[in-house]
Structures are given as structure tokens and as C-alpha cells.
C-alpha positions as CSV (number, residue, x, y, z in Angstrom):
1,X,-126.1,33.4,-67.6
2,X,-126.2,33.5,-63.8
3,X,-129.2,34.1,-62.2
4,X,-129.0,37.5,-59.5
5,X,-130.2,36.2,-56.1
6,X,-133.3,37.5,-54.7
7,X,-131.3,39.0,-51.7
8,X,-128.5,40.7,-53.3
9,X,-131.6,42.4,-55.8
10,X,-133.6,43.8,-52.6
11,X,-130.0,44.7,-51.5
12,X,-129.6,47.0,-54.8
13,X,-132.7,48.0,-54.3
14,X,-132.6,49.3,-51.2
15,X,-128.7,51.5,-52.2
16,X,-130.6,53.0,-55.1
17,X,-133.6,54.2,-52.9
18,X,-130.9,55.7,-50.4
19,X,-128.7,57.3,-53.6
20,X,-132.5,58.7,-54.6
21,X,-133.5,60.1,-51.4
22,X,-129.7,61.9,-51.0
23,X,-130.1,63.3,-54.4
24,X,-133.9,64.7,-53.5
25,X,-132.3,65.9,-50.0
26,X,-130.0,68.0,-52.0
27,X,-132.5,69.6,-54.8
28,X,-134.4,70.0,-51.7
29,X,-131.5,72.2,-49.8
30,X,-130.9,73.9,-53.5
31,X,-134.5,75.3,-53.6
32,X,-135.4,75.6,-49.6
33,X,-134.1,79.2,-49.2
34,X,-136.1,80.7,-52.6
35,X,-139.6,81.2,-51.2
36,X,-138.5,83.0,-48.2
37,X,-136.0,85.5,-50.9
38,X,-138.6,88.1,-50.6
39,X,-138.6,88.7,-47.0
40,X,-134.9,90.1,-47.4
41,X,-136.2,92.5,-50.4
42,X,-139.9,93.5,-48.8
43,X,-140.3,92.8,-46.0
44,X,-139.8,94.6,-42.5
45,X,-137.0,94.1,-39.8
46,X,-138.7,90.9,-38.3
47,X,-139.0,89.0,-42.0
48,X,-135.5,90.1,-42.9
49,X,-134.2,88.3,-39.7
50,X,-136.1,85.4,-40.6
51,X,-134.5,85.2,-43.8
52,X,-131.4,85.5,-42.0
53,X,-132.0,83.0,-40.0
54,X,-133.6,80.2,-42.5
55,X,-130.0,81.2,-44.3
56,X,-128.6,79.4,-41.6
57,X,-130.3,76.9,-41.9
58,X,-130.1,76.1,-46.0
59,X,-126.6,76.5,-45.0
60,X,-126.7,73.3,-42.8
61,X,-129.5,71.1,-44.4
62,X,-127.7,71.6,-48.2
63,X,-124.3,70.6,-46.3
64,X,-125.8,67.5,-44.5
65,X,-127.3,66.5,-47.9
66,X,-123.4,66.8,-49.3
67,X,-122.9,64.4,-46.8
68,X,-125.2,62.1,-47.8
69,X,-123.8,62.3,-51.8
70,X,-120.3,61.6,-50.2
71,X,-122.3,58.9,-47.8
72,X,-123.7,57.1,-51.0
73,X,-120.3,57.4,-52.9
74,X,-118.4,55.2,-49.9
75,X,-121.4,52.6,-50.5
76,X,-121.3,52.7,-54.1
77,X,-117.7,52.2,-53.8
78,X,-117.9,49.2,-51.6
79,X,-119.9,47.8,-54.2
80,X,-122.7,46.3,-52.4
81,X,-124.7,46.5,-55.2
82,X,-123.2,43.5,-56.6
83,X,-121.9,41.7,-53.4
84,X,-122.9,41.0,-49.5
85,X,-120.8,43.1,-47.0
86,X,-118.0,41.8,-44.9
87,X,-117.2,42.5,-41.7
88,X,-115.6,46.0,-42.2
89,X,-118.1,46.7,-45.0
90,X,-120.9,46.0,-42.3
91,X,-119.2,48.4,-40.2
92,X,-119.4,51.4,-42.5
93,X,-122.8,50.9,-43.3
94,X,-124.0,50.6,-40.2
95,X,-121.5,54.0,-39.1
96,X,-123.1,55.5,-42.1
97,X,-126.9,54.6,-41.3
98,X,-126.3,55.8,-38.2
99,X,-125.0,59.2,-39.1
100,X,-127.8,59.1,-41.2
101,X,-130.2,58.9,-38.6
102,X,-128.7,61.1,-36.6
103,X,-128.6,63.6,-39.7
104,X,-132.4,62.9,-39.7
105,X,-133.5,63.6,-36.2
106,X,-131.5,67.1,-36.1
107,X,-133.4,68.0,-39.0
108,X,-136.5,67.2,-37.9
109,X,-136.2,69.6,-35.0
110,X,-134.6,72.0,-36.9
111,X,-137.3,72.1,-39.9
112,X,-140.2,71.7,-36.9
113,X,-138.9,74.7,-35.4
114,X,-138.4,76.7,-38.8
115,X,-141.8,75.8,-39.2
116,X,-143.3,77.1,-35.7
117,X,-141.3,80.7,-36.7
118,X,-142.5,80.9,-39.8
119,X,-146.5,80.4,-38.7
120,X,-145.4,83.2,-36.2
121,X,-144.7,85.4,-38.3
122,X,-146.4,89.2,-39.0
123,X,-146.4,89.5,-43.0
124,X,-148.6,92.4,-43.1
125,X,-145.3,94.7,-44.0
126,X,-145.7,92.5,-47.4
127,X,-149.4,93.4,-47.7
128,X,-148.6,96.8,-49.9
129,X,-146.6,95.4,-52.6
130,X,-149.2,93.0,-52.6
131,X,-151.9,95.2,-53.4
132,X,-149.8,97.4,-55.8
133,X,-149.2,94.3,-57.8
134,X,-145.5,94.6,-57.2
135,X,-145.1,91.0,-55.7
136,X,-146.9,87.6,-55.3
137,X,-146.7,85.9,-51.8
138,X,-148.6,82.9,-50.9
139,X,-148.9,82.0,-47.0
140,X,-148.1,78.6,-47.4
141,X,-146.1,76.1,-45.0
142,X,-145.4,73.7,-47.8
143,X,-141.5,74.1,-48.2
144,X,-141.0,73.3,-44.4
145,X,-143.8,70.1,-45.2
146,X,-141.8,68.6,-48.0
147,X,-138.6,68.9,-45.9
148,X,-140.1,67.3,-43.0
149,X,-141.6,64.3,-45.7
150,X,-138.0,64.2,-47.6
151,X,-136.3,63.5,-44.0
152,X,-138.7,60.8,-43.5
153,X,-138.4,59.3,-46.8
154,X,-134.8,59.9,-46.1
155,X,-134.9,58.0,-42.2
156,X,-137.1,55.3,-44.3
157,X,-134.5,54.8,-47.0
158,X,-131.3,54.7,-44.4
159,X,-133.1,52.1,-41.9
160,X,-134.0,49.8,-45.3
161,X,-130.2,50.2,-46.3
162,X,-128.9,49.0,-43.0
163,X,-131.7,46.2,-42.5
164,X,-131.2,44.4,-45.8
165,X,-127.1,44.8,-45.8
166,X,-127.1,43.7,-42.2
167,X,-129.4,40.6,-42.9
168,X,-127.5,40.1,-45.8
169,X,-124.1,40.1,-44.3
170,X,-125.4,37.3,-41.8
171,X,-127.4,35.3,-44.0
172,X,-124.4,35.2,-46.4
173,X,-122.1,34.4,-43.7
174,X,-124.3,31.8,-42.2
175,X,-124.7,30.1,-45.9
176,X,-120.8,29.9,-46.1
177,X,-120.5,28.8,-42.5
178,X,-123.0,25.8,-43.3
179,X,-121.4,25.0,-46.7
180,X,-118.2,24.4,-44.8
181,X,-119.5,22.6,-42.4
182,X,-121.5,20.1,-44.7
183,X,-125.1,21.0,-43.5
């Protein structure tokens, strides 16, 4: 039985964190839009513009987590779960990590800003179904914090990726180069 090198397990390791953080990106894109829903059915001009607006952006976060599925496809299909990348293998990852990072960053500012509007907001118009008992609202910023925690999980999981295939690649390479050499 051959033994799995140390390198190429940190190396799985480090796909399956990424192919975790993409799924939680997109469960997180599923739901994001649902606490907001009853700004659209109680809520006064300024709420229902809000939920207009956060439509826009479910819209983009689910489709840059749809990315990040396809993203972890491509790696899955280069198999470097069972081997070190190559040259061109190396090049996708790092293309991929870096649309990754880029994917990141936007929503950070996107999910800071969602944020700042939603803390702005006058909810009072919601106040009377309140009372009556026809709804339940909660004040909370906690969909906006787990999006802002899941992109960072998300940054972490990309720059681990690209580190360990990267270092990989090279220390692979370098092993073969040495072999051939007869150091």
C-alpha cells in the first residue's frame, strides 16, 4: 500500500476547505434575501426600495457563489487532489485564486455597504403589524455579519488553496529536478 505524502494530504485538504466554503457561499446567497421578504409586504416606500435593492444584490452574491461551484469543478477536475500541478495547472489555480480574491473584496464592500443602509433604515412603518401580532421582526444585522465572516472564511480558504498548490508545484518540481540531477 503506498503511503499518501504529507504534502499532497495538506494539498486535499486545503481543495476540500475551498469546495466547503463555495458550497456555504451558495446556501448563504439562497437564504440572504428571506429576512429582508417583509419589507416588500409591510413595510413603507423606503423598506420596499431596500428590498429592491438587497434583490440586487442576492442577485450578484448567489451568482459569484455559482462561480465559485464552477471554480471548484475546474479544480476538482484537474485532480489536484491526488497529484501536484504542472505548469498550466499552476496557472489556473492561481487565475482562479485570484478571481477569487477579487470575488471577495467586491463583496466585502458590497455587504459593508448593505450593512450601513440597512442600520439607516426607519422600520417604524413595521411597528403596527408588530403590535397587532400580525408579524415578527427582529432588528438584527446578523445576515449581513455571516456574509461578511463567510467571505472571509472564503478569502482564507482561496489564499490556502493557492499557497499549498503553489508550494507544491515547486517543491515537486524541485524534487524531480534534483532526482535528475543526482543530488
Amino acid at each position: 500500500m503506498k503511503m499518501v505524502p504529507a504534502w499532497l494530504k495538506i494539498q486535499k485538504l486545503s481543495l476540500l476547505f475551498y469546495l466547503a466554503t463555495g458550497v456555504l457561499l451558495l446556501i448563504y446567497a439562497l437564504g440572504f434575501i428571506s429576512d429582508v421578504y417583509i419589507f416588500y409586504a409591510f413595510g413603507s416606500r423606503e423598506l420596499i426600495e431596500f428590498y429592491e435593492s438587497m434583490q440586487k444584490v442576492n442577485d450578484a452574491l448567489l451568482w459569484k457563489a455559482v462561480f465559485v461551484i464552477i471554480f471548484t469543478v475546474v479544480l476538482l477536475m484537474l485532480e489536484l487532489a491526488k497529484h501536484p500541478a504542472g505548469l498550466i495547472t499552476l496557472l489556473i489555480v492561481i487565475i482562479i485564486a485570484a478571481v477569487s480574491i477579487f470575488i471577495c473584496a467586491n463583496s466585502f464592500i458590497v455587504l459593508a455597504q448593505a450593512r450601513y443602509d440597512y442600520t439607516a433604515l426607519d422600520l417604524s412603518s413595521l411597528d403596527r403589524y408588530i403590535e397587532r401580532g400580525a408579524i415578527t421582526y427582529n432588528y438584527s444585522t446578523l445576515i449581513y455579519d455571516l456574509g461578511l465572516g463567510g467571505y472571509a472564511l472564503f478569502l482564507l480558504s482561496s489564499l490556502f488553496m493557492a499557497i499549498t498548490v503553489t508550494l507544491n508545484a515547486f517543491k515537486v518540481h524541485k524534487t524531480v529536478v534534483n532526482e535528475k540531477e543526482g543530488k
